[in-house]
N, C-alpha and C positions, 0 to 999 in steps of 0.2 A: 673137872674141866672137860668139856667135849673135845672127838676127834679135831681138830685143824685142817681145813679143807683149804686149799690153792683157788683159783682163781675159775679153773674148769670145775671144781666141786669134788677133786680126787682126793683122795687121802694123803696130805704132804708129804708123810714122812715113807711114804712111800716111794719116794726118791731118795735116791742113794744122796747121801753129802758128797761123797769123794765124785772125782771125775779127771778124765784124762785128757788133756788139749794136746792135739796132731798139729803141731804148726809146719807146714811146709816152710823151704829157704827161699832164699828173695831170686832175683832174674841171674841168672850166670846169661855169657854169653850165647851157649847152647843152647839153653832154656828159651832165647829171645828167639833164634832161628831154628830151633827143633831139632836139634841133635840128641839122637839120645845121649842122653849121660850115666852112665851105672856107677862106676866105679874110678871112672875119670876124677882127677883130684886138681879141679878147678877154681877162681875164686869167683865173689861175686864183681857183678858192673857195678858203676855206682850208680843204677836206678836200683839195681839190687840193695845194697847198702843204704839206702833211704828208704825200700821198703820194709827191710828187715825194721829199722827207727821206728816207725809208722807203725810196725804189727804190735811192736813192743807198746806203743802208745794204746794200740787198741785191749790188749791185753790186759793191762794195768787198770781201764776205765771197767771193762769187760770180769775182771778176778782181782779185786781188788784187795783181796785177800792173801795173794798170792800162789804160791805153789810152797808146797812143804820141803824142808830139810831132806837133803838128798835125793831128791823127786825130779830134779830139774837133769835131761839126758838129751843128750845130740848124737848123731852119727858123727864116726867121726871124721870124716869129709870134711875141709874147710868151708864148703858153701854152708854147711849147717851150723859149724860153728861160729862161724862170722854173724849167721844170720842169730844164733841163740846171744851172742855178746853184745851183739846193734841191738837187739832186742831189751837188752837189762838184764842178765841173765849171763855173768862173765865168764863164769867157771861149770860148764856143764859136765857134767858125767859123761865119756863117750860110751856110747853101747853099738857096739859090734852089730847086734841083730837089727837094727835098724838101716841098715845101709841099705843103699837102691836096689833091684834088682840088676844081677848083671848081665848085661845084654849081651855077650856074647861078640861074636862078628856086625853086630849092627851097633858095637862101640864108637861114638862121633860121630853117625850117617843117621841123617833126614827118612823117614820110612819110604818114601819116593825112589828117592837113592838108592834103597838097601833093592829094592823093586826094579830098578833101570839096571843095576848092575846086575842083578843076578838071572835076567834075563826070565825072569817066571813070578807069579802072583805068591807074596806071603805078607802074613800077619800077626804083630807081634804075640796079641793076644788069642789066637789060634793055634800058630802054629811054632809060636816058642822059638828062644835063639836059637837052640840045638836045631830044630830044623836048618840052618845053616852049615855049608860045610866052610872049615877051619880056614879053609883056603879062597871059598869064595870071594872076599873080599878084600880091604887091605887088612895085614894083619898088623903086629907091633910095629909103633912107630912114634915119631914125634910131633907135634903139632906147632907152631905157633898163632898165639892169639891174638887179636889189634890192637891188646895192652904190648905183645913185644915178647910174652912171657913163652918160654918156650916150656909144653908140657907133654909128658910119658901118654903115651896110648898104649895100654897092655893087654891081650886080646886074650881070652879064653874060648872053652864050650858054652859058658854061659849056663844060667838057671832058667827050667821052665818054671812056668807057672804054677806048678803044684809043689816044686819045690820052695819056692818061694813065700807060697802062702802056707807048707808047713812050717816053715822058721818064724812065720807071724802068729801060728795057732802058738807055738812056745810064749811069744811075746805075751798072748791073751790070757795064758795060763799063767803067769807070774803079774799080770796087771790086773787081771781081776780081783784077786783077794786085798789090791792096794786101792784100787774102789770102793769095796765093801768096807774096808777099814775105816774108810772117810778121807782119803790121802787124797790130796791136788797133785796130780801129774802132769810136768810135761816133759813131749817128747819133739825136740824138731830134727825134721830127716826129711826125706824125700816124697815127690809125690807120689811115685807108684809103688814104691810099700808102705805109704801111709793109707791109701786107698785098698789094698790089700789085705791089710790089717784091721781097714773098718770092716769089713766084709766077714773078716772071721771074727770080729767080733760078734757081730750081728748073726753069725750062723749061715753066710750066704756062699752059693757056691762063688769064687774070687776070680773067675771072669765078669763077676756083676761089675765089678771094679773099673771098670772102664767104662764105667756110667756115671761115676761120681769123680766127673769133676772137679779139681783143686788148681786153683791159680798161687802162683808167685808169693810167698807171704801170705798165704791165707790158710785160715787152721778151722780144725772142726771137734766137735765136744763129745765125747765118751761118756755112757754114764749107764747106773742101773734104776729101771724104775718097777717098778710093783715083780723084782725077785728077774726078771730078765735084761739081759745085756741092751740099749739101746745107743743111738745116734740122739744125741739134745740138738746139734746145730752142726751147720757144713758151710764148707767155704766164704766164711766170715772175715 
């Protein structure tokens, strides 16, 4: 029997079986008005909670196969885990390395905000929470939300972005050989270390990351094809 060529004329099997879907969490309230969220442990709105539903529909039409035994991992935040259980997916594995990047002093503030207050020009993806001093802003505190729910704000130094993106190159090192394997992976967590993460996969420096945008409930596909790391699909 001849090689088996795909649709462009490549050699099929020159794609990997396995692959890894990034599903971001659905709308939190912050999410809706631009707060950063790192580490804050908020739930979803219920547009959130209907789109987590909705991803898991698309999912299921999209992988119909599903995901393997033990494959399926959340941050452990509730917005991910709410949004991996609306999903069909009740019991996720939490993994620690997937959590958001922690912003630092710009915890709960709009980037405008973080800029009005501190009386001078920064940028997340520049100039890193650490460019912030401890005290510039407000620090620990409690919030309440328009659900009533009263929630912790706990402020650190925050992660730059190189640190950040080396807790994702770890990530890449233990996901890639579950690709090769032929493993369906998912992982749902957050958007700016999920964009972080596609970046070291792909080899790119992780400020590109802020180029690929991911909305609400929307995931993107991992995969290896002719022996290198690729992107199949984005914000789906």
């Amino acid at each position: 029997m001849g090689t088996v060529k795909n649709a462009a004329g490549n050699d099929a099997s020159a794609e990997s079986k396995g692959y890894a879907v990034l599903l971001r969490h659905g709308q939190t309230i912050w999410s809706k008005t631009g707060q950063y969220t790192g580490r804050t442990d908020i739930p979803l709105t219920d547009q959130g909670r209907e789109q987590a539903r909705e991803a898991g529909q698309r999912l299921a039409k999209a992988f119909p196969e599903g995901f393997d035994a033990g494959c399926v991992f959340s941050s452990p935040l509730q917005r991910a885990r709410q949004t991996a259980e609306l999903a069909g997916f009740p019991d996720p594995t939490p993994m620690d390395e997937i959590l958001e990047w922690d912003y630092g002093p710009a915890e709960g503030h709009r980037p405008q905000d973080v800029v009005a207050g501190l009386g001078r020009d920064w940028k997340l993806w520049v100039d890193g929470p650490q460019a912030l001093g401890i005290n510039e802003l407000t620090g620990d505190r409690v919030v309440v939300l328009p659900s009533g729910n009263r929630v912790p704000v706990h402020v650190t130094r925050g992660e730059s972005l190189d640190q950040v993106a080396a807790r994702a190159r770890e990530i890449v090192r233990w996901l890639e050989p579950q690709v090769c394997a032929g493993r369906h992976v998912l992982l749902v967590a957050h958007a700016h270390i999920l964009r972080i993460l596609t970046t070291q996969w792909l080899a790119l420096d992780p400020s590109k990351a802020q180029l690929l945008r991911m909305n609400t409930a929307h995931y993107g596909v991992l995969g290896i094809y002719q022996g290198e790391r690729v992107l199949r699909q984005w914000n789906v």
